[in-house]
PDBQT receptor file of N, H, CA, C and O in Angstrom, charges set to zero:
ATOM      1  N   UNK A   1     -62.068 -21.132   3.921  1.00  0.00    +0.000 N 
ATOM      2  CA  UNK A   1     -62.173 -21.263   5.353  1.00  0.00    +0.000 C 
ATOM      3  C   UNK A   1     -62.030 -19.904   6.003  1.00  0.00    +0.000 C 
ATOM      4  O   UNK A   1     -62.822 -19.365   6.776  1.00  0.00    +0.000 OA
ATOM      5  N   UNK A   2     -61.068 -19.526   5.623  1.00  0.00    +0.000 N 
ATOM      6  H   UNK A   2     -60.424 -19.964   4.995  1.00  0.00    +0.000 HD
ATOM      7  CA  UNK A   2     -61.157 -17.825   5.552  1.00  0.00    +0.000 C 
ATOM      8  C   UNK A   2     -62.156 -16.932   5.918  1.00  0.00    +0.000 C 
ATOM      9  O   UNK A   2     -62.227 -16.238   6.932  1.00  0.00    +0.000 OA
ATOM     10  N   UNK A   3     -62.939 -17.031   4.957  1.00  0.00    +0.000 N 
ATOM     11  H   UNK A   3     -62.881 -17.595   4.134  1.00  0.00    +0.000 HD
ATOM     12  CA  UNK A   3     -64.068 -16.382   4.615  1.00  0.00    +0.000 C 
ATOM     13  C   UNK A   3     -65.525 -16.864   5.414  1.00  0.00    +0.000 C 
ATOM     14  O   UNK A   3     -66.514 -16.133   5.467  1.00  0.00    +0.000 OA
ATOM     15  N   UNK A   4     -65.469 -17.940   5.891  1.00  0.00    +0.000 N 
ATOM     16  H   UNK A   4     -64.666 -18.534   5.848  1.00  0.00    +0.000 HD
ATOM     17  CA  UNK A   4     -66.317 -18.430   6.887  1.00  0.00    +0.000 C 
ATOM     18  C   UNK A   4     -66.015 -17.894   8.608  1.00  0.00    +0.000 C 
ATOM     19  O   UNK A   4     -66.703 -17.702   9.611  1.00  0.00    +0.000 OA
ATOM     20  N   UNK A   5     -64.404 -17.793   8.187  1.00  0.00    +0.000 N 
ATOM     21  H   UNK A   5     -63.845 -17.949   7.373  1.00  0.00    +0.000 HD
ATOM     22  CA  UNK A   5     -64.460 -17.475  10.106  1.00  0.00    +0.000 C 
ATOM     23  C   UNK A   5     -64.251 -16.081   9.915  1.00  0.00    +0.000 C 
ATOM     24  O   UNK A   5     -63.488 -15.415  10.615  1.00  0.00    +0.000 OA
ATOM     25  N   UNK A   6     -65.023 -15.573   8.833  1.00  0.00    +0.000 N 
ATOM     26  H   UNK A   6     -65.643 -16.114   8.265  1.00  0.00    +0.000 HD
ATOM     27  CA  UNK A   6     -65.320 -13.783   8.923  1.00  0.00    +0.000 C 
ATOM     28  C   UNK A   6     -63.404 -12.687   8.912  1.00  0.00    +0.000 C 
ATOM     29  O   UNK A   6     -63.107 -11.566   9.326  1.00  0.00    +0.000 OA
ATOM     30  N   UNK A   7     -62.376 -14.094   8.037  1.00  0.00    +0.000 N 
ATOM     31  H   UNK A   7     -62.617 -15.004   7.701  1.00  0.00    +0.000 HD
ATOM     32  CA  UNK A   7     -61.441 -13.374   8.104  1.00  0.00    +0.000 C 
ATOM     33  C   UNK A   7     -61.037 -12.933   6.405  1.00  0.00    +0.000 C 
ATOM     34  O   UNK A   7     -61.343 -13.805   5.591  1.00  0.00    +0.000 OA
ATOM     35  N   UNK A   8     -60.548 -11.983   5.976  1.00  0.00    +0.000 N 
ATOM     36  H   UNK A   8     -60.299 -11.275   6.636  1.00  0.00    +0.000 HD
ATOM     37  CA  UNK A   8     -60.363 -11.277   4.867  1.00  0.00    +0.000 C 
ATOM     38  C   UNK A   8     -58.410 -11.743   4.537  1.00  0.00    +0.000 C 
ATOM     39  O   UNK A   8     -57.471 -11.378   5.246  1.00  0.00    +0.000 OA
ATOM     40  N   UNK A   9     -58.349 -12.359   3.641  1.00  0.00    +0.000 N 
ATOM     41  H   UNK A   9     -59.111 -12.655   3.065  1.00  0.00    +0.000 HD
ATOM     42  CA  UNK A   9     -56.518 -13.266   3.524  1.00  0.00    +0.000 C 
ATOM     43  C   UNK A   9     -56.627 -12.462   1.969  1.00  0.00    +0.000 C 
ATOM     44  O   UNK A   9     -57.511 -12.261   1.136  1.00  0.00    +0.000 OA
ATOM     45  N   UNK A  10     -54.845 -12.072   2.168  1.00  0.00    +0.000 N 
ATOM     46  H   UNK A  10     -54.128 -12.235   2.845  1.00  0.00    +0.000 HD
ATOM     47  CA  UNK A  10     -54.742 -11.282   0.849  1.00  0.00    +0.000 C 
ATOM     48  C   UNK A  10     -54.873 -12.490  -0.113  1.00  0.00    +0.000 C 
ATOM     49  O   UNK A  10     -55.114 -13.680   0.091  1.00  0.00    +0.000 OA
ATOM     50  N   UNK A  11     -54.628 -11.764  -1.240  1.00  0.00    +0.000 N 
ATOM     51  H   UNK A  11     -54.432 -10.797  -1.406  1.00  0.00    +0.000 HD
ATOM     52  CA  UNK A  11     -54.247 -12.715  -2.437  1.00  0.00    +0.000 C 
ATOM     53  C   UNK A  11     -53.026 -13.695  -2.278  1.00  0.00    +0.000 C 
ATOM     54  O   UNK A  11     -53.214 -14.912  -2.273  1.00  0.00    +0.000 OA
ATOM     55  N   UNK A  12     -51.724 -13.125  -2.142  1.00  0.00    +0.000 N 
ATOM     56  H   UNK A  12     -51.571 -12.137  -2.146  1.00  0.00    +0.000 HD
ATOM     57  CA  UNK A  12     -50.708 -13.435  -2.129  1.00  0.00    +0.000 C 
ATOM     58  C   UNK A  12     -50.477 -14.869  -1.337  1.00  0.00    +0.000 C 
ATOM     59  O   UNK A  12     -49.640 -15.718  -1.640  1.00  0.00    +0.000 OA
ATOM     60  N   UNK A  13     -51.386 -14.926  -0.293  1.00  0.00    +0.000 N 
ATOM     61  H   UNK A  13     -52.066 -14.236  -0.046  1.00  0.00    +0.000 HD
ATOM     62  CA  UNK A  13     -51.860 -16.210   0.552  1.00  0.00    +0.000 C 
ATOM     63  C   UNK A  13     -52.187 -17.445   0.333  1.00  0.00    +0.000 C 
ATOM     64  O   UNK A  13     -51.902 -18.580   0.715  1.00  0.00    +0.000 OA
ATOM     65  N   UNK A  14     -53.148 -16.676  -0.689  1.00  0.00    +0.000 N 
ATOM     66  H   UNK A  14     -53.379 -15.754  -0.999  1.00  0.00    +0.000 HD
ATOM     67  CA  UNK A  14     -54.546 -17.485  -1.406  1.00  0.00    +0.000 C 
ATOM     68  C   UNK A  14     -53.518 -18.204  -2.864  1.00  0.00    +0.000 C 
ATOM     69  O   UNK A  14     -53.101 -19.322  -3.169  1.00  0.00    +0.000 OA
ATOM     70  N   UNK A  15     -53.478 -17.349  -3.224  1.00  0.00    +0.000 N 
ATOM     71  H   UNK A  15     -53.817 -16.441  -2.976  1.00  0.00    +0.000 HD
ATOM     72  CA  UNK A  15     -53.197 -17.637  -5.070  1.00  0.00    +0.000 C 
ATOM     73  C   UNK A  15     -51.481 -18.069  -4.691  1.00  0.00    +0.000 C 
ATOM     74  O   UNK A  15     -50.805 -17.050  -4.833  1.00  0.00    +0.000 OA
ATOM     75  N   UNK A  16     -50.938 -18.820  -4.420  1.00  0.00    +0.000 N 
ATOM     76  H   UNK A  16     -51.487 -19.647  -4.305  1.00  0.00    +0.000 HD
ATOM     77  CA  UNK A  16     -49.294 -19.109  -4.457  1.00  0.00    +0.000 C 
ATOM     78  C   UNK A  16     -49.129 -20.023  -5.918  1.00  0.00    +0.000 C 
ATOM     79  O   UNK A  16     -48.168 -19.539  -6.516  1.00  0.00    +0.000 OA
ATOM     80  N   UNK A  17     -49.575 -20.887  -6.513  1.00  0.00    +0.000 N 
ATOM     81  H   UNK A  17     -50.355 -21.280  -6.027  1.00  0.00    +0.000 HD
ATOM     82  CA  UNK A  17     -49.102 -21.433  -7.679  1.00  0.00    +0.000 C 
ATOM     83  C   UNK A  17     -50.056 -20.394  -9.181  1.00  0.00    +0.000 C 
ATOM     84  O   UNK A  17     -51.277 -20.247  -9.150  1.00  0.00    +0.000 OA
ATOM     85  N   UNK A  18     -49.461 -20.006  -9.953  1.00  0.00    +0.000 N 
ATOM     86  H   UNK A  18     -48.469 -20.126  -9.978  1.00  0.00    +0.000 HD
ATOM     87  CA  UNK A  18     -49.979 -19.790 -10.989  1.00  0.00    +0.000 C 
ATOM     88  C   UNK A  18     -50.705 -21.135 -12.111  1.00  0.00    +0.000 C 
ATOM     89  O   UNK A  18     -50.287 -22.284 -11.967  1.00  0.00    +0.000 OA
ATOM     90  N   UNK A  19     -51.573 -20.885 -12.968  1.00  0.00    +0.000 N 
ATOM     91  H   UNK A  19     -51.912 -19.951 -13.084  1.00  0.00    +0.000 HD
ATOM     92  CA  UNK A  19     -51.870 -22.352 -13.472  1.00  0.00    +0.000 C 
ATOM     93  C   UNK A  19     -50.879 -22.913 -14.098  1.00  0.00    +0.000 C 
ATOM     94  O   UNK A  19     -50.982 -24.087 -13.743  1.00  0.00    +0.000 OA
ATOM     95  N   UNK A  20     -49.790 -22.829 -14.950  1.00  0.00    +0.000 N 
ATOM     96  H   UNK A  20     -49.706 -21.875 -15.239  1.00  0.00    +0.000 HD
ATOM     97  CA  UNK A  20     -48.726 -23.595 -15.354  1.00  0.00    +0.000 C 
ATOM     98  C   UNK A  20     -48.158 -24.266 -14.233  1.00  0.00    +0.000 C 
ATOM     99  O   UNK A  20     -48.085 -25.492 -14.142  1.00  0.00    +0.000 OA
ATOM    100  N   UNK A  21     -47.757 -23.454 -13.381  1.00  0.00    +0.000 N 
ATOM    101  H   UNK A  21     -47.817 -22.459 -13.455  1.00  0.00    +0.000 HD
ATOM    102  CA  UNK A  21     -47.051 -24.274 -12.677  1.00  0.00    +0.000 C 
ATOM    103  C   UNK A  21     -47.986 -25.764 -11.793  1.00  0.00    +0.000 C 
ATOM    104  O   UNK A  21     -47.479 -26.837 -11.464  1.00  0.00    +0.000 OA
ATOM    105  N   UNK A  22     -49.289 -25.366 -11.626  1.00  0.00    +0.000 N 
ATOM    106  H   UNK A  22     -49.701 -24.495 -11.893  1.00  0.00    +0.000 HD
ATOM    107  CA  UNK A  22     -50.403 -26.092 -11.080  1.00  0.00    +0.000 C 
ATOM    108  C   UNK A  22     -50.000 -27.329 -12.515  1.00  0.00    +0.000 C 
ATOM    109  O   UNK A  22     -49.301 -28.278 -12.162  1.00  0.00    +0.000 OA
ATOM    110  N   UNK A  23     -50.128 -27.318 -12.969  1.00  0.00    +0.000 N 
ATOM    111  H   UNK A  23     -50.696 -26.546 -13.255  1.00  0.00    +0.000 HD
ATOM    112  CA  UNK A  23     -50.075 -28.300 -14.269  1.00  0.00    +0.000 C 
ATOM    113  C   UNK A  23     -48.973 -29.097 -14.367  1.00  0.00    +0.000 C 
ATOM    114  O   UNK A  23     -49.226 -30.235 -14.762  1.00  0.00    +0.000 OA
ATOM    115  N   UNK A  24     -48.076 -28.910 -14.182  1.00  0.00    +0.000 N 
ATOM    116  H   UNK A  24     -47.871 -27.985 -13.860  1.00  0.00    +0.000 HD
ATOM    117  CA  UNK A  24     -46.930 -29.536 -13.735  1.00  0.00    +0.000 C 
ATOM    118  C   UNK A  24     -47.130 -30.257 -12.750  1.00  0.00    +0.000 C 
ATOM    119  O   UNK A  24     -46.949 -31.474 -12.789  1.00  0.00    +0.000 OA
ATOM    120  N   UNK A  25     -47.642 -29.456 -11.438  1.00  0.00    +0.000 N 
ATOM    121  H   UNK A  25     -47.790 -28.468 -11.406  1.00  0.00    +0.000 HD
ATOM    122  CA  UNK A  25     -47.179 -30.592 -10.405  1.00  0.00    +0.000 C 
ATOM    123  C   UNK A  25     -48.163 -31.688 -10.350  1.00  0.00    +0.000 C 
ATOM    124  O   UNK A  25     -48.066 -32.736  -9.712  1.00  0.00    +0.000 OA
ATOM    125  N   UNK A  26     -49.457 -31.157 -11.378  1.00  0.00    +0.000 N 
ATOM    126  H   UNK A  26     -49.535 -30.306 -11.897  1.00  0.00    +0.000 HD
ATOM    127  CA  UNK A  26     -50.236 -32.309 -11.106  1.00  0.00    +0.000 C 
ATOM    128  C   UNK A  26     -49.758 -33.223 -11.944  1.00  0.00    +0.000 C 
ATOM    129  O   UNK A  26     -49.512 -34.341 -11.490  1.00  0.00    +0.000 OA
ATOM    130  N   UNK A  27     -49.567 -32.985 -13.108  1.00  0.00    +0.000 N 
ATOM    131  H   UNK A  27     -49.767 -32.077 -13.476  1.00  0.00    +0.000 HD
ATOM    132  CA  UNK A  27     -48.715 -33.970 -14.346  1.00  0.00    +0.000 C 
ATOM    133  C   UNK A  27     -47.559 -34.753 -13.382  1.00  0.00    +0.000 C 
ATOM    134  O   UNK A  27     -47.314 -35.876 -13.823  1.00  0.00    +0.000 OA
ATOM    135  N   UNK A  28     -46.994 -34.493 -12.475  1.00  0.00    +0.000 N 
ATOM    136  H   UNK A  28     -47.193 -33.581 -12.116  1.00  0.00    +0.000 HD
ATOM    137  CA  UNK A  28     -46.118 -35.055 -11.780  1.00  0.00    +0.000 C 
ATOM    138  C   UNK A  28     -46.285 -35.873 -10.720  1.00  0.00    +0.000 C 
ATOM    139  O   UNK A  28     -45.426 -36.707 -10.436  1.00  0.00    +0.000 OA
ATOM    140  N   UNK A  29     -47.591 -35.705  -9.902  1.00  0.00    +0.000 N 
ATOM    141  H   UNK A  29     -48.290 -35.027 -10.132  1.00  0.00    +0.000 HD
ATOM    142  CA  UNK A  29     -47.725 -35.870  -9.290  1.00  0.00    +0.000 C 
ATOM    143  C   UNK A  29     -48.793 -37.534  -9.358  1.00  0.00    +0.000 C 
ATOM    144  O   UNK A  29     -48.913 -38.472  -8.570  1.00  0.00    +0.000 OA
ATOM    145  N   UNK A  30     -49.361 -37.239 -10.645  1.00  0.00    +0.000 N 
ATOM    146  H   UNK A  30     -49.263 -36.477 -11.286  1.00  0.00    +0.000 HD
ATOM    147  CA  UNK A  30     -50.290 -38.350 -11.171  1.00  0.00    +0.000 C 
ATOM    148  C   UNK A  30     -49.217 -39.573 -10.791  1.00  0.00    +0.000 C 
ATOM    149  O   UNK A  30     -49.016 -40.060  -9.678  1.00  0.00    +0.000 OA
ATOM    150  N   UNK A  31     -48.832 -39.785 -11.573  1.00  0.00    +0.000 N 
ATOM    151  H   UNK A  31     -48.996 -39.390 -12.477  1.00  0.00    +0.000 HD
ATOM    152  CA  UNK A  31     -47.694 -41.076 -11.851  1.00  0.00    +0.000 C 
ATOM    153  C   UNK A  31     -47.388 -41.236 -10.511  1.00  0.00    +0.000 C 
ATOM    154  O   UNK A  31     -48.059 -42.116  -9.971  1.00  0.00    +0.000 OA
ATOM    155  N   UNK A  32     -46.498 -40.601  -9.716  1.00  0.00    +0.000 N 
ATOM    156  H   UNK A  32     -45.953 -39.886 -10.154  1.00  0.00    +0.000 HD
ATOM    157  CA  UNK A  32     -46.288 -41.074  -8.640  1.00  0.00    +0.000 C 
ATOM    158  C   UNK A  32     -47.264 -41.696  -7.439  1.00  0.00    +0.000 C 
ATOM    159  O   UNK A  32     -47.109 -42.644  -6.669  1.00  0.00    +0.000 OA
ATOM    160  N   UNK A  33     -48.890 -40.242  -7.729  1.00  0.00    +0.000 N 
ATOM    161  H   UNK A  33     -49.016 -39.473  -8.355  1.00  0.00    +0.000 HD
ATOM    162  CA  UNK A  33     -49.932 -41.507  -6.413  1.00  0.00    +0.000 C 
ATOM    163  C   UNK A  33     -49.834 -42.247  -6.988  1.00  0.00    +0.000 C 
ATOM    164  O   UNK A  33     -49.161 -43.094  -6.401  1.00  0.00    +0.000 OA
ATOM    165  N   UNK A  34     -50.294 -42.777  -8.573  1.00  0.00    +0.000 N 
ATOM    166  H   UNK A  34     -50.842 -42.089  -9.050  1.00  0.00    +0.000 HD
ATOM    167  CA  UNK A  34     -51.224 -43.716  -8.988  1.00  0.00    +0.000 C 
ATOM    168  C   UNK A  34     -50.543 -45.335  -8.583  1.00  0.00    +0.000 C 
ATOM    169  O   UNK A  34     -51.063 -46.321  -8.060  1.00  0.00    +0.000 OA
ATOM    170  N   UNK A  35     -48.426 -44.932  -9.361  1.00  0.00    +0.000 N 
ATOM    171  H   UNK A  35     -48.004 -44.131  -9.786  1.00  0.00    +0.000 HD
ATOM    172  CA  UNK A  35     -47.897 -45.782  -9.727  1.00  0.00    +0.000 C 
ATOM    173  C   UNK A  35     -46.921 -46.864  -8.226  1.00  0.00    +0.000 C 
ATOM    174  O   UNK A  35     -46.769 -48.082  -8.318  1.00  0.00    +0.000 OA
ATOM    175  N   UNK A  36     -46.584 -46.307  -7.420  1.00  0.00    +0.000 N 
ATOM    176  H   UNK A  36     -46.707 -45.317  -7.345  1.00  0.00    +0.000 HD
ATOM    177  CA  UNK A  36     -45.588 -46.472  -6.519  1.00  0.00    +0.000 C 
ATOM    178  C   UNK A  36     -46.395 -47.033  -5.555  1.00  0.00    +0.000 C 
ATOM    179  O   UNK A  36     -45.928 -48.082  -5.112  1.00  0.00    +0.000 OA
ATOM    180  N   UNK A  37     -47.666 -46.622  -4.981  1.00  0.00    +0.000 N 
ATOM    181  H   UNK A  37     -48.045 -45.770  -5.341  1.00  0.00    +0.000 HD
ATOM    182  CA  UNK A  37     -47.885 -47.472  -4.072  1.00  0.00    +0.000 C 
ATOM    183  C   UNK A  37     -48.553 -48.717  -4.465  1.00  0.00    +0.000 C 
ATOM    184  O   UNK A  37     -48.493 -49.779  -3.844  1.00  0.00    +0.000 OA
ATOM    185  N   UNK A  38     -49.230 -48.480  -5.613  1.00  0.00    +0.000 N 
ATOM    186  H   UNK A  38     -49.278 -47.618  -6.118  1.00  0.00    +0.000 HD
ATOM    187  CA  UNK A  38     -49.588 -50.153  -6.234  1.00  0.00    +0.000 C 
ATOM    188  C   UNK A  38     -48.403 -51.035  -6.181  1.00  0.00    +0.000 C 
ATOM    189  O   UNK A  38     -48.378 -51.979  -5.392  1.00  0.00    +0.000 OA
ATOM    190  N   UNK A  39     -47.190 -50.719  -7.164  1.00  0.00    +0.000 N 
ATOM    191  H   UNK A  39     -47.210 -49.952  -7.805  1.00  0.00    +0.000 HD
ATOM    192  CA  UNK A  39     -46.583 -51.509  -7.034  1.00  0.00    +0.000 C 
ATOM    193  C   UNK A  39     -45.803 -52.101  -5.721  1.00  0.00    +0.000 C 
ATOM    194  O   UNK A  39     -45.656 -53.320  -5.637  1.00  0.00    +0.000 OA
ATOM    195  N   UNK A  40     -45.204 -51.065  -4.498  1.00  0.00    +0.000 N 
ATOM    196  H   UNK A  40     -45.323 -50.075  -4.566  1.00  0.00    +0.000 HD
ATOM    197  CA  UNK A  40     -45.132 -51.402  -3.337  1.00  0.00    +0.000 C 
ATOM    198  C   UNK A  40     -46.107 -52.719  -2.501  1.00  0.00    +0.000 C 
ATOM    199  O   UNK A  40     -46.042 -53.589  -1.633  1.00  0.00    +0.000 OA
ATOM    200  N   UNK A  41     -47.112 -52.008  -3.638  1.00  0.00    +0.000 N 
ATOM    201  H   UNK A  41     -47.164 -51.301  -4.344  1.00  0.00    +0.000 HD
ATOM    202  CA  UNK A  41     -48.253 -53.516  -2.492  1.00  0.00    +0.000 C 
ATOM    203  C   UNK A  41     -48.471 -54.429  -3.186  1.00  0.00    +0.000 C 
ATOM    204  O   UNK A  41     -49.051 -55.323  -2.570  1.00  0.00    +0.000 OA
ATOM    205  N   UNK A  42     -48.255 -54.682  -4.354  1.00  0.00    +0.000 N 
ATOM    206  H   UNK A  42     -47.784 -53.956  -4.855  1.00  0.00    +0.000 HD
ATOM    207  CA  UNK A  42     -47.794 -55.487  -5.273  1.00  0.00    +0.000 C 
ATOM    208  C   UNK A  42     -47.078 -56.354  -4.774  1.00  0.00    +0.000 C 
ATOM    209  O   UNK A  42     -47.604 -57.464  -4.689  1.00  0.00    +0.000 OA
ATOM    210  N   UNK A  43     -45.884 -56.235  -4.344  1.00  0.00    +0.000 N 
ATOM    211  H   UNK A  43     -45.457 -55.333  -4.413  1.00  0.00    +0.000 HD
ATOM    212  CA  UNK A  43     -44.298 -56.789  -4.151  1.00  0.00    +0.000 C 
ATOM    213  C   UNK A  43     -44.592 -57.282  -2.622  1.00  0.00    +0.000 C 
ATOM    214  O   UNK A  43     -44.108 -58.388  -2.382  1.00  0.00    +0.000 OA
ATOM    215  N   UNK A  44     -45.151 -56.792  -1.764  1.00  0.00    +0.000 N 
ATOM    216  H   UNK A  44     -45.544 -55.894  -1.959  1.00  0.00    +0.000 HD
ATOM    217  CA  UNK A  44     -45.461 -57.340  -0.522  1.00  0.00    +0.000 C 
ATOM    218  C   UNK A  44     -46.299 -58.591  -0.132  1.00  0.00    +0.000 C 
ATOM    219  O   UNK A  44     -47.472 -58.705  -0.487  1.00  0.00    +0.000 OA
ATOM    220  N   UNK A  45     -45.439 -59.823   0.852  1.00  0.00    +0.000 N 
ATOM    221  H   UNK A  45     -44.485 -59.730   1.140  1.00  0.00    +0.000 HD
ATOM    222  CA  UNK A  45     -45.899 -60.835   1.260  1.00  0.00    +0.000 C 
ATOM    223  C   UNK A  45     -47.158 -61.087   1.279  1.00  0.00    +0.000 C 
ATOM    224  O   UNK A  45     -47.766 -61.960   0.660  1.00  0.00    +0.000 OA
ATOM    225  N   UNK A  46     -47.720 -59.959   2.328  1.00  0.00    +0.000 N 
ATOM    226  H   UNK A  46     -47.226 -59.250   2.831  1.00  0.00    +0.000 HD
ATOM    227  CA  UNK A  46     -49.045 -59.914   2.892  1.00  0.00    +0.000 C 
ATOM    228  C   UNK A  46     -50.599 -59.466   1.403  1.00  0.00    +0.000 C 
ATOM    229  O   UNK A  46     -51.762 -59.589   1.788  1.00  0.00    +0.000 OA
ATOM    230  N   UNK A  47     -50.410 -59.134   0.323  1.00  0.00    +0.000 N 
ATOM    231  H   UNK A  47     -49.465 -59.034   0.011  1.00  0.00    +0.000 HD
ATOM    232  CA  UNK A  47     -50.566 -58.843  -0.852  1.00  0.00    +0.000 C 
ATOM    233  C   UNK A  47     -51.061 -60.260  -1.430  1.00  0.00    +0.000 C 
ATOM    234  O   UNK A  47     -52.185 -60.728  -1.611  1.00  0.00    +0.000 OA
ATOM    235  N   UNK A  48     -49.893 -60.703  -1.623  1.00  0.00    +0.000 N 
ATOM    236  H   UNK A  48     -48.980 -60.323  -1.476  1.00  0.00    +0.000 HD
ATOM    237  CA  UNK A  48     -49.721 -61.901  -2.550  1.00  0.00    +0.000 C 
ATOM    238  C   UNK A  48     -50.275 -63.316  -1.742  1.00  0.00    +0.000 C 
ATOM    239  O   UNK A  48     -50.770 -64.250  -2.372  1.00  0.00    +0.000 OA
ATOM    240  N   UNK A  49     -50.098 -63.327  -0.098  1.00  0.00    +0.000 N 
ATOM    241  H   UNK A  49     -49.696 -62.568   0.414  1.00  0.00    +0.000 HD
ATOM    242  CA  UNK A  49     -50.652 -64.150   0.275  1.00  0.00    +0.000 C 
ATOM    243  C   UNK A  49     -52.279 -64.031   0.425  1.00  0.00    +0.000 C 
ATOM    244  O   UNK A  49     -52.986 -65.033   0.538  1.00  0.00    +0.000 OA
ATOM    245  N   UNK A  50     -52.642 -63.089   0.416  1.00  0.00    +0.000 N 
ATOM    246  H   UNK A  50     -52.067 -62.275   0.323  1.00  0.00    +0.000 HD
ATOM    247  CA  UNK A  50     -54.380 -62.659   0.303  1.00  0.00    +0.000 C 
ATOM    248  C   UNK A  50     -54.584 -62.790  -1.369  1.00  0.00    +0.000 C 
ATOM    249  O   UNK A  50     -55.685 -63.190  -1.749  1.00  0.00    +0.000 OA
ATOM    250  N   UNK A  51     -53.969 -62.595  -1.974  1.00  0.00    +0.000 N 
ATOM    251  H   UNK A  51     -53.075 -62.270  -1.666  1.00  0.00    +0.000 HD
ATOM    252  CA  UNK A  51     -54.434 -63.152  -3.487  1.00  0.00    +0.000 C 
ATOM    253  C   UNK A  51     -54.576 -64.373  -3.352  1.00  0.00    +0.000 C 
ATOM    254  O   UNK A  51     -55.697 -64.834  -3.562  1.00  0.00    +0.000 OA
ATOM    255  N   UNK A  52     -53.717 -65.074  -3.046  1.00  0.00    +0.000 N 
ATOM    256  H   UNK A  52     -52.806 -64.699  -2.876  1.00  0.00    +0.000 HD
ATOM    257  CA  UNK A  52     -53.585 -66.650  -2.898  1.00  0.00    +0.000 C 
ATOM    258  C   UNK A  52     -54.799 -67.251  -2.395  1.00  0.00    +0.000 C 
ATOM    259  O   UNK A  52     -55.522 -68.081  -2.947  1.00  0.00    +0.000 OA
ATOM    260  N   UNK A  53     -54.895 -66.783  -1.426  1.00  0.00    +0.000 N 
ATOM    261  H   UNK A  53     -54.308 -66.109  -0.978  1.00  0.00    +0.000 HD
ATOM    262  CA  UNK A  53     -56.756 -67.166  -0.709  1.00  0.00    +0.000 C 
ATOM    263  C   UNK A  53     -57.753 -67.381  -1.094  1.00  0.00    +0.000 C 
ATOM    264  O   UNK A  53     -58.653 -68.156  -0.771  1.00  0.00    +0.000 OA
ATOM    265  N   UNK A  54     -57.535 -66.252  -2.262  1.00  0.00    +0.000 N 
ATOM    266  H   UNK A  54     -56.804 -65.623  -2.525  1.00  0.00    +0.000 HD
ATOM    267  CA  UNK A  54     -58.942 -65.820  -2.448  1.00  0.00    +0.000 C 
ATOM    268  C   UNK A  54     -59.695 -66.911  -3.335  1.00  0.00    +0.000 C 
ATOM    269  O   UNK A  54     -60.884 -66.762  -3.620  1.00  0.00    +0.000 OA
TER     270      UNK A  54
């Protein structure tokens, strides 16, 4: 975006995670989108009564 509005951003800006650490948070981060809000909507009334319907 930077670079479109004709502005020049150091590195230090740009680059903040190295790839290990990028790897981690995605390894971490998987499980939690994938797992927590399924089950949250899982467990909810409004969920289970639209299964019921169907």
């Amino acid at each position: 975006m930077g670079d479109s509005a004709g502005l020049s951003l150091p590195d230090s800006v740009i680059a903040v995670y190295h790839g290990a650490e990028l790897l981690f948070l995605v390894l971490g981060g998987l499980p939690t989108a994938a797992l927590l809000p399924a089950g949250w909507a899982a467990r909810t009334r409004t969920a289970a009564t639209a299964l019921r319907t169907e």
